[in-house]
TITI-426183 format. One record per residue (C-alpha): residue number from 0; z, y, x. Coordinates in Angstrom, 3 decimals. Example, Ala and Ser with C-alpha at 12.3 -4.5 7.8 and 13.67 -1.06 7.14 Angstrom:
<sites>
SITE   mifi          Z          Y          X
SITE      0      7.800     -4.500     12.300
SITE      1      7.140     -1.060     13.670
</sites>
This chain:
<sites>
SITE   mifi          Z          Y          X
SITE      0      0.000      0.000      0.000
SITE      1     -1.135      3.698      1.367
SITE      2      1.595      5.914      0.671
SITE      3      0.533      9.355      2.131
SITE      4      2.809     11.485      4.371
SITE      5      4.356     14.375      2.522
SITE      6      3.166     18.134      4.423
SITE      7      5.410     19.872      6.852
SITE      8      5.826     23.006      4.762
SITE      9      4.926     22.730      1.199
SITE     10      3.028     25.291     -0.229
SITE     11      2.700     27.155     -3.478
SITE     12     -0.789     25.644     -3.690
SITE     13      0.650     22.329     -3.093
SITE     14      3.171     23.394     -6.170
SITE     15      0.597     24.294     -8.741
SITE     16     -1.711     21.460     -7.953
SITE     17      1.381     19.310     -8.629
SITE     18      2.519     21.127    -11.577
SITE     19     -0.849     20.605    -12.989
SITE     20     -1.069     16.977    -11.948
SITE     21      2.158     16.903    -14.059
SITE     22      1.054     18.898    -17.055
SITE     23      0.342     15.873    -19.225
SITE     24      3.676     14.934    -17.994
SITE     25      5.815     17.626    -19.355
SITE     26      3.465     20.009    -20.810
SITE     27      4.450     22.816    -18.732
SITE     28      7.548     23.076    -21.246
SITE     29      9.203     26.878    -22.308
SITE     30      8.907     28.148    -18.316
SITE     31     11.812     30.417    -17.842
SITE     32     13.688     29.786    -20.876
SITE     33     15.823     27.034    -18.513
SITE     34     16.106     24.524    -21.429
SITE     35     16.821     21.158    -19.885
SITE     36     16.119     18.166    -21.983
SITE     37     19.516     16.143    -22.385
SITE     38     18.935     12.806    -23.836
SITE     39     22.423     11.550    -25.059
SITE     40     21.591      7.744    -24.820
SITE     41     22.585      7.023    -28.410
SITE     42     21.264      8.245    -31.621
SITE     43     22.736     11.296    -32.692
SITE     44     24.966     11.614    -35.546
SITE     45     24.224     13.416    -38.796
SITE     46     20.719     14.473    -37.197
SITE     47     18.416     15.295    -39.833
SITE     48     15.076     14.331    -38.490
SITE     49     11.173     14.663    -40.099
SITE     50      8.198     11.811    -39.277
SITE     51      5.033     13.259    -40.568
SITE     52      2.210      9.982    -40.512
SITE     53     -1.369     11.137    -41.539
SITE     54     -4.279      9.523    -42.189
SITE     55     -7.294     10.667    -41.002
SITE     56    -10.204     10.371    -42.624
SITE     57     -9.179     11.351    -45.982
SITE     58     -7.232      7.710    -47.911
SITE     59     -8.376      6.902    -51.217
SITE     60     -5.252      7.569    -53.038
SITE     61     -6.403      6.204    -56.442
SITE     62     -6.520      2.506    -54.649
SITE     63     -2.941      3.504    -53.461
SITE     64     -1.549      4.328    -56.093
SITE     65     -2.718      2.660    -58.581
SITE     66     -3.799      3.991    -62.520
SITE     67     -3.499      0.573    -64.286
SITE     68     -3.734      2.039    -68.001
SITE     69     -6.291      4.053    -66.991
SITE     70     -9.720      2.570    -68.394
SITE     71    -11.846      5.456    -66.904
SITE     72    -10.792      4.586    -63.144
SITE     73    -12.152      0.682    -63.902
SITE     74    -15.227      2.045    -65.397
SITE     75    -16.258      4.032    -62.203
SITE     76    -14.855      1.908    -59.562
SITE     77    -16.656     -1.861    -60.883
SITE     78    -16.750     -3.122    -57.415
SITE     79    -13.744     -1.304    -55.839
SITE     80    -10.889     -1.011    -58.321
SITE     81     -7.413     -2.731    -57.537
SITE     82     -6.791     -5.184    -60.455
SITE     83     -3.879     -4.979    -62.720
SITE     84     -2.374     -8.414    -61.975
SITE     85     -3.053     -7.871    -58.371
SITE     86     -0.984     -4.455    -57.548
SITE     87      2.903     -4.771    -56.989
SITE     88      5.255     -3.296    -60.009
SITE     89      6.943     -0.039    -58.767
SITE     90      8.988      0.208    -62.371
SITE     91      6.816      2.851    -63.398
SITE     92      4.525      1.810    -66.703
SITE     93      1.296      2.772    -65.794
SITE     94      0.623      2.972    -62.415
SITE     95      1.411     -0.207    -59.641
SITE     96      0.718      0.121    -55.562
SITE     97     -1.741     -1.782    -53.749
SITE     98     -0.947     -5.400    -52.863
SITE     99     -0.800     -4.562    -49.414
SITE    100      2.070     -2.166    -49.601
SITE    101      4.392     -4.900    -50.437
SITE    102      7.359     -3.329    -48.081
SITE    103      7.120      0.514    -49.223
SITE    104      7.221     -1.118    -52.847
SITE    105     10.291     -2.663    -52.065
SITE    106     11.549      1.205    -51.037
SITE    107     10.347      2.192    -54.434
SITE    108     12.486     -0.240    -56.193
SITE    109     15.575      0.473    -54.183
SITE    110     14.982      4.701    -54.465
SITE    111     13.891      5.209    -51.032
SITE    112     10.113      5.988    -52.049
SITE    113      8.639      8.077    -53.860
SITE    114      4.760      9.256    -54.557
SITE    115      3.098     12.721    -55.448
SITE    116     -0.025     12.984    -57.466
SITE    117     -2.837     15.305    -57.678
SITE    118     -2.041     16.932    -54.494
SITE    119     -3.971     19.344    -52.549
SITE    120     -4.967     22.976    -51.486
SITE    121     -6.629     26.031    -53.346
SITE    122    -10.015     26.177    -52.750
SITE    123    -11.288     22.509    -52.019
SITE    124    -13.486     21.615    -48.699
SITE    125    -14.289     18.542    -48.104
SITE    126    -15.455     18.552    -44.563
SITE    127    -12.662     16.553    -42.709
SITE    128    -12.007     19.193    -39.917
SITE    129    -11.388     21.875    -41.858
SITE    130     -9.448     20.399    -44.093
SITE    131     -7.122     19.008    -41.411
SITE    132     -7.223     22.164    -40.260
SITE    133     -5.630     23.741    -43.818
SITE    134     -2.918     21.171    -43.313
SITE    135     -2.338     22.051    -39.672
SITE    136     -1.610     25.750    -40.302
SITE    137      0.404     25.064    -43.504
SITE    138     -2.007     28.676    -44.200
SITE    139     -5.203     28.433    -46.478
SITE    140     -6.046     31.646    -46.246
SITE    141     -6.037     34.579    -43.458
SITE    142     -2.815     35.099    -41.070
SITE    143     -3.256     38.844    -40.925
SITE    144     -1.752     39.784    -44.325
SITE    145      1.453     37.128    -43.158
SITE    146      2.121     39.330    -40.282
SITE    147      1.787     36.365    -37.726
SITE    148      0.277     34.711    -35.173
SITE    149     -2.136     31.496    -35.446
SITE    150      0.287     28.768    -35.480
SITE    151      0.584     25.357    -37.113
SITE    152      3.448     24.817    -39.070
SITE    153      5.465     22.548    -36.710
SITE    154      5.149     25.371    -34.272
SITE    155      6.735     27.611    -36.587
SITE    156      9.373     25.236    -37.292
SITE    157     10.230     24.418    -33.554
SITE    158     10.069     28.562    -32.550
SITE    159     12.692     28.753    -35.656
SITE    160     15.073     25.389    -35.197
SITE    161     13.828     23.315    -32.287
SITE    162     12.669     25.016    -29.540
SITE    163     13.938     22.363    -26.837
SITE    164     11.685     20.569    -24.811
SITE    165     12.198     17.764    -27.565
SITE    166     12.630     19.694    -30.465
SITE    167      9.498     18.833    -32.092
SITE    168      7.059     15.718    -30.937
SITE    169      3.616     14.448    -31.187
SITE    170      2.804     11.126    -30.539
SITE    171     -0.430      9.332    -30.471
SITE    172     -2.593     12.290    -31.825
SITE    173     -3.162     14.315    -28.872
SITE    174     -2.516     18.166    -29.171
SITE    175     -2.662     18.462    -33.035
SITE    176     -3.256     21.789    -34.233
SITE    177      0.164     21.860    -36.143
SITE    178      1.755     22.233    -32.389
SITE    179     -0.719     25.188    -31.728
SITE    180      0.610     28.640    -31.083
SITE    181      4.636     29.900    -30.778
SITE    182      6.802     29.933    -27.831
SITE    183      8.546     26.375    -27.831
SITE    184      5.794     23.889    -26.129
SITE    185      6.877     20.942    -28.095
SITE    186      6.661     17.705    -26.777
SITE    187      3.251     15.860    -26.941
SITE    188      2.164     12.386    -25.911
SITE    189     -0.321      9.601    -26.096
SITE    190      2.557      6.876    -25.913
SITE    191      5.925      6.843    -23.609
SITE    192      5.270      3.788    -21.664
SITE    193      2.327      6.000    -20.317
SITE    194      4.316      9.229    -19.589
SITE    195      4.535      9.888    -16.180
SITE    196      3.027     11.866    -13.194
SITE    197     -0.693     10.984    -12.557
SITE    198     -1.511     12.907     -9.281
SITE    199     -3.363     10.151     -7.169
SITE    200     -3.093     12.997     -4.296
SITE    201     -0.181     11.914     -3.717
SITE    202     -1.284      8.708     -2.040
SITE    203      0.284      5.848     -4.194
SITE    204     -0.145      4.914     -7.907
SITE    205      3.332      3.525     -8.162
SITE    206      5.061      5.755    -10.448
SITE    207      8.337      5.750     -8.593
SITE    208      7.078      6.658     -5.371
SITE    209      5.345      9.181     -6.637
SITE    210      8.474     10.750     -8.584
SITE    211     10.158     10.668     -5.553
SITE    212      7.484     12.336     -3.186
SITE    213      7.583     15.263     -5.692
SITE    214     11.371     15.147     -5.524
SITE    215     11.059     16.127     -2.341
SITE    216      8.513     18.159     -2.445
SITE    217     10.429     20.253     -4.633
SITE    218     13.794     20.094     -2.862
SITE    219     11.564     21.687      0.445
SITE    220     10.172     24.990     -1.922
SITE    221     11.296     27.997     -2.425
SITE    222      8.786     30.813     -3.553
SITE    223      7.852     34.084     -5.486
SITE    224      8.484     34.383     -8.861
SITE    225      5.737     32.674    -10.732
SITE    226      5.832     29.648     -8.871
SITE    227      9.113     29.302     -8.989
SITE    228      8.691     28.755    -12.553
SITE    229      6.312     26.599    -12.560
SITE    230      8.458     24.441    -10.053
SITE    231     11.115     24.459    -12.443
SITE    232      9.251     23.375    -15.139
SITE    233      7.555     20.578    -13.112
SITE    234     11.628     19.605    -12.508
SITE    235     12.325     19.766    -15.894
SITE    236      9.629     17.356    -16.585
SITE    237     10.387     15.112    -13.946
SITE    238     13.807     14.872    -15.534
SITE    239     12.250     14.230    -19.170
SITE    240     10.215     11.435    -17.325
SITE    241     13.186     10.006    -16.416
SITE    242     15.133      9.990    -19.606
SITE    243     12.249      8.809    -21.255
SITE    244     11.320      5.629    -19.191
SITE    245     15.197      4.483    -19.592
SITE    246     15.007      4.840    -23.120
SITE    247     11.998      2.637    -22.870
SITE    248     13.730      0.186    -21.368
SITE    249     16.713      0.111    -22.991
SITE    250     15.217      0.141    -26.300
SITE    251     13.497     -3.094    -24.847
SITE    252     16.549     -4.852    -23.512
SITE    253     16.987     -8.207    -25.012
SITE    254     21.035     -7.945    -24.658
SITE    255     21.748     -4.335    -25.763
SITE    256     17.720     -2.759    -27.271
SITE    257     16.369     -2.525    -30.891
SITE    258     16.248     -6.380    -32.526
SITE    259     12.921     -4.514    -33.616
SITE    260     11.192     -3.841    -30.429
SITE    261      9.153     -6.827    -30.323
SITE    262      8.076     -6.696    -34.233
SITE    263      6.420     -3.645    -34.861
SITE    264      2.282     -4.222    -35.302
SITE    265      0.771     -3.404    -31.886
SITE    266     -1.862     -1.312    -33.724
SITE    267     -1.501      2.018    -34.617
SITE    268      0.260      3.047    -36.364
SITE    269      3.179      0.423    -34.952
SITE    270      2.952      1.428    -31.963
SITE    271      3.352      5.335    -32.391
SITE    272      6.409      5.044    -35.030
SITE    273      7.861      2.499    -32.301
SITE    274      7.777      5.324    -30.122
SITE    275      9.218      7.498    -32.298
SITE    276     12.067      4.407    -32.644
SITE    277     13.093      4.732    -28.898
SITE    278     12.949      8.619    -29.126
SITE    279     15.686      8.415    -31.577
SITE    280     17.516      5.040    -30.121
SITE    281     17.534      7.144    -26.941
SITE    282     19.094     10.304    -28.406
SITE    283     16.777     12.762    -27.949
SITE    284     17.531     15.998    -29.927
SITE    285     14.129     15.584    -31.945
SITE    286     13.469     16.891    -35.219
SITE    287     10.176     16.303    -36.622
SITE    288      7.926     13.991    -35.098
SITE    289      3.592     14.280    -35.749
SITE    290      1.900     11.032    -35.601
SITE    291     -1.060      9.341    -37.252
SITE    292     -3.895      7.117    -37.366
SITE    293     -7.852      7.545    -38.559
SITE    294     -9.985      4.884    -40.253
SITE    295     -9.353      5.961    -43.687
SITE    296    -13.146      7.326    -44.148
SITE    297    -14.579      4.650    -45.979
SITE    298    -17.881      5.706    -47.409
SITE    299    -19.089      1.891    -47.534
SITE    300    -17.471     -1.717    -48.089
SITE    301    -13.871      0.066    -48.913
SITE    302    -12.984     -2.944    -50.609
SITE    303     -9.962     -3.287    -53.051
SITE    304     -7.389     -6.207    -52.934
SITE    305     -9.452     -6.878    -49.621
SITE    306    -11.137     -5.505    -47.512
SITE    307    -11.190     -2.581    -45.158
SITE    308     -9.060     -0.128    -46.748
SITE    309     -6.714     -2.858    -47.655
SITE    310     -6.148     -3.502    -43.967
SITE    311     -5.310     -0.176    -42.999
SITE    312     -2.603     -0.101    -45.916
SITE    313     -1.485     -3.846    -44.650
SITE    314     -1.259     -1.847    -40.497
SITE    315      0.985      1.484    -42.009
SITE    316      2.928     -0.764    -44.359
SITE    317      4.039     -2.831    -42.077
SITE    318      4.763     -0.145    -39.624
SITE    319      6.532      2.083    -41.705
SITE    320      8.547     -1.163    -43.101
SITE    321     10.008     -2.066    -38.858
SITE    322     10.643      1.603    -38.060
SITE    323     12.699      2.084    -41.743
SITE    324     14.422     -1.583    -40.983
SITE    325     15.086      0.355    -37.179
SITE    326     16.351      3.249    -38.687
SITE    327     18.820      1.348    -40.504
SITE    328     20.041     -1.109    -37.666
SITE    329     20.663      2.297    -35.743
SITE    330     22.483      4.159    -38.402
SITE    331     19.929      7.088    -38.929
SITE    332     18.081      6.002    -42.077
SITE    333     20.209      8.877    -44.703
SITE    334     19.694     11.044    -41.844
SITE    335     15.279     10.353    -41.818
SITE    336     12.896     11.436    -44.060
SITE    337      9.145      9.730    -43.506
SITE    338      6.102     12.131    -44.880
SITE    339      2.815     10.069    -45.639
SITE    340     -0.361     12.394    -46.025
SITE    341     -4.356     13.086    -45.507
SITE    342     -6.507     15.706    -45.677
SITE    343     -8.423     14.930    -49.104
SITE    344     -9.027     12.294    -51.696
SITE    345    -11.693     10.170    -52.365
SITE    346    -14.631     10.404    -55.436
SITE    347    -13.225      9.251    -58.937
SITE    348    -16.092      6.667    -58.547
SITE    349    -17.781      4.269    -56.348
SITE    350    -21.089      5.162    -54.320
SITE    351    -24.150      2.630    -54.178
SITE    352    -22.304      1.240    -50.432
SITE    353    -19.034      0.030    -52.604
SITE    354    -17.208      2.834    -50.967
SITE    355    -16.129      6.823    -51.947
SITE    356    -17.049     10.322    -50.926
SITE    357    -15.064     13.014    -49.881
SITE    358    -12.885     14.340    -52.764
SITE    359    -10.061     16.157    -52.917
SITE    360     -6.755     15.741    -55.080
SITE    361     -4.458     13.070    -53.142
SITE    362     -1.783     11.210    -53.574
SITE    363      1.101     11.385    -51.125
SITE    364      4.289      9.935    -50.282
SITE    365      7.611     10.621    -48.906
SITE    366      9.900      7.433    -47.914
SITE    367     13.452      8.403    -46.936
SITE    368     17.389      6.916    -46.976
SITE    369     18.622     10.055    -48.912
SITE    370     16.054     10.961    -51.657
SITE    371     17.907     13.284    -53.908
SITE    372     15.334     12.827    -57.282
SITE    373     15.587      9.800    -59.380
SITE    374     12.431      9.741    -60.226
SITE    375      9.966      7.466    -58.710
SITE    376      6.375      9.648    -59.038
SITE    377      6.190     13.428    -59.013
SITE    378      2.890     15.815    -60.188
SITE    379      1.206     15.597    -63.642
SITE    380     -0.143     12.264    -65.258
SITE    381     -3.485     11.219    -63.884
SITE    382     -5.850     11.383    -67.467
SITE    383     -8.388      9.439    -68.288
SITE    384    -10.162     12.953    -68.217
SITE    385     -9.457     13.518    -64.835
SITE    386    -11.194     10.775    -63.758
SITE    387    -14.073     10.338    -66.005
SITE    388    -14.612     14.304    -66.692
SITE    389    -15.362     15.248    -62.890
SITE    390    -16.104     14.174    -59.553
SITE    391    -12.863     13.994    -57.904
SITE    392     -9.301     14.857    -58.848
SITE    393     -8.361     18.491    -58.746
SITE    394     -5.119     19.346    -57.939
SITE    395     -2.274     20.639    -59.564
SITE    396      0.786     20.470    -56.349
SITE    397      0.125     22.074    -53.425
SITE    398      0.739     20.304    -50.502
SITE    399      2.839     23.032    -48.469
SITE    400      5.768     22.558    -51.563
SITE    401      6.226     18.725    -50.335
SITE    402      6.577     19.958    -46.876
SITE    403      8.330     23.215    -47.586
SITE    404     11.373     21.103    -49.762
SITE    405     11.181     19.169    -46.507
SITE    406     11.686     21.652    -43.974
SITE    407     14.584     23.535    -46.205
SITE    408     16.378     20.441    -47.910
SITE    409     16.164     18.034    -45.611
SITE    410     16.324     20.017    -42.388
SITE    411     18.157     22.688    -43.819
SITE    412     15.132     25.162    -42.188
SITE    413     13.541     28.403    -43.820
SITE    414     10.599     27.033    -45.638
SITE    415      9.468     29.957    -46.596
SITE    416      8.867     31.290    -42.927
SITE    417      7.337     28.004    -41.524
SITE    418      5.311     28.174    -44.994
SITE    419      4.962     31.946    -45.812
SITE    420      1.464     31.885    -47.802
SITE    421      1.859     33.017    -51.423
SITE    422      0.618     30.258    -53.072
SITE    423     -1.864     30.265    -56.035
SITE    424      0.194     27.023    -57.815
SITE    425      4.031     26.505    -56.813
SITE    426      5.703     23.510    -58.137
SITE    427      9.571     22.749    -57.884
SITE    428      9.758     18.863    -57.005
SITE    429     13.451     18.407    -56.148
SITE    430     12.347     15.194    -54.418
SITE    431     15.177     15.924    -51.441
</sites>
């Protein structure tokens, strides 16, 4: 193994070239504010935390949730619609889940699920970017008249309540525009067992050695102002590294780990809310996690029992059913509130490929150990009219008041600063 000599005198070149090598690793963080991330190595008590999962590609919520009395949904959808007899009894007399969600119907029967229908925006678009867009800001319209910046909504949130290193984290989905803009930096990665410093210029690819080469390398600097900074942010991540890996392993740890870690789906979603598992196993101070995963676009052969929207619903149910059984074994569960979401609906009925369009009303879902509403389904009744009088639902609950009771009830944050639009529909769900 080459392991390259470290320089004499280290530069402030040879700091920014590392601090850039290490920018994946800790994202820069808030330089100067001197937050250190502290993970406590336990799950922290009476921590209210937020897991928002969403599904790219716009889900067909009417094959989620499930209109069995309605005769106008089996009259457009011959090839596609989910059978009576089939879906899975949620207590609810006219509308059933899809086989496949066989765990989060469980949650429904116990209280710990409930759905949202005809959800959506003002304004429809149904081209997938923008409309993830809409739901990244949490704005529809311009930020000028709001007095702010360009921001996503979990960037407002983390400026406001989390602005830690680990406030706020995305997993699996890159840099997702609901982390854009604000002052915190929250925490964003494409898994933890990959997150760790990648500069091959330092001669090895043996994570350790490198760690400690920049240890070093840092212990031998000192420098203006600027770099300074940048050294202490590289620090900072090199410490986050640290935690992070030993709450990988310990969550792993036959004797003392999750009795989960091995039985999460190693698809996504599985593996991102496993993540998200170890985050809170390890006691980071985290309070909302971003994650996702796409698929859900499914123009042709959608299926219905079967098929290849039923085996994305079989991949998130099964995921969301481990990390709510891991929430449980750790204690956090009345403390956790899951968010399921997309960017649009589907067409009312089925194209000449057995699949839908775009659309736009949704159904949604929030799964959680302290829902506050008794009632299992929230939004108006889905008519036969709805479905047979146009070409997708319209909507008639605006997505932002699901997230906004979120952010305020659950987290006990101002919802209407992380959501400040005036709205052109507001509905009161009480669901937390």
């Amino acid at each position: 193994m080459c392991k390259k000599h470290l320089p004499r005198s280290v530069s402030r070149r040879d700091i920014l070239r590392y601090t850039l090598a290490g920018a994946g690793l800790a994202a820069l963080g808030p330089l100067g504010r001197g937050l250190i991330p502290v993970a406590s190595g336990a799950p922290i008590a009476a921590h209210r935390r937020l897991v928002s999962l969403f599904c790219y590609g716009g889900y067909d919520g009417l094959n989620l949730l499930v209109p069995t009395t309605n005769a106008a949904y089996y009259t457009r959808r011959p090839s596609i619609a989910v059978q009576p007899a089939n879906a899975l009894d949620i207590g609810e007399a006219d509308y059933r889940l899809h086989p496949e969600l066989d765990r989060i119907a469980a949650l429904f029967g116990t209280g710990e699920a409930c759905a949202f229908r005809l959800v959506g925006y003002p304004q429809a678009n149904l081209s997938h970017f923008i409309s993830q867009d809409i739901h990244s800001w949490g704005v529809r319209g311009d930020f000028s008249p709001l007095g702010i910046d360009e921001s996503g909504w979990v960037a407002r949130y983390a400026d406001l309540h989390a602005p830690t290193p680990m406030g706020a984290a995305a997993i699996g989905v890159g840099r997702p525009l609901e982390f854009e803009g604000g002052m915190s930096n929250p925490f964003m990665a494409g898994s933890l067992a990959g997150f760790e410093f990648s500069d091959s210029s330092i001669g090895s690819s043996d994570h350790a050695h490198r760690m400690a080469t920049l240890s070093s390398v840092l212990q031998s600097y000192s420098g203006d102002t600027l770099t300074t900074e940048a050294k202490n942010a590289l620090d900072q991540g090199i410490q986050l590294s640290d935690q992070i890996q030993l709450a990988v392993s310990s969550y792993q740890d036959p004797m003392s780990g999750s009795p989960f870690s091995a039985a999460y789906p190693t698809s996504t979603p599985g593996r991102y809310l496993r993540d998200a598992a170890i985050l809170i196993r390890g006691g980071f101070e985290t309070r909302v996690f971003m994650t996702g995963f796409n698929g859900w676009d499914t123009h042709g052969s959608q299926g219905n029992e079967t098929g290849t929207m039923a085996n994305l619903i079989a991949r998130m149910d099964d995921a969301v059913g481990t990390f709510v059984d891991d929430c449980k074994d750790m204690g956090v569960w009345n403390d956790t509130l899951l968010l399921i979401s997309s960017e649009f609906g589907r067409r009312n009925f089925e194209n000449g490929s057995t699949g839908t369009d775009h659309g736009h009303g949704n159904i949604f879902f929030a799964i959680g150990g302290n829902l506050s509403g008794t009632a299992r389904l929230y939004g108006p009744d889905i008519t036969e009219a709805d479905v047979s009088g146009q070409n997708w639902l319209h909507y008639e609950v605006d997505y932002r008041d699901m997230f906004r009771e979120a952010v305020a009830n659950h987290l006990g944050g101002n919802g209407a600063a992380v959501f400040p639009e005036v709205q052109a529909i507001n509905t009161f769900l009480g669901y937390v």
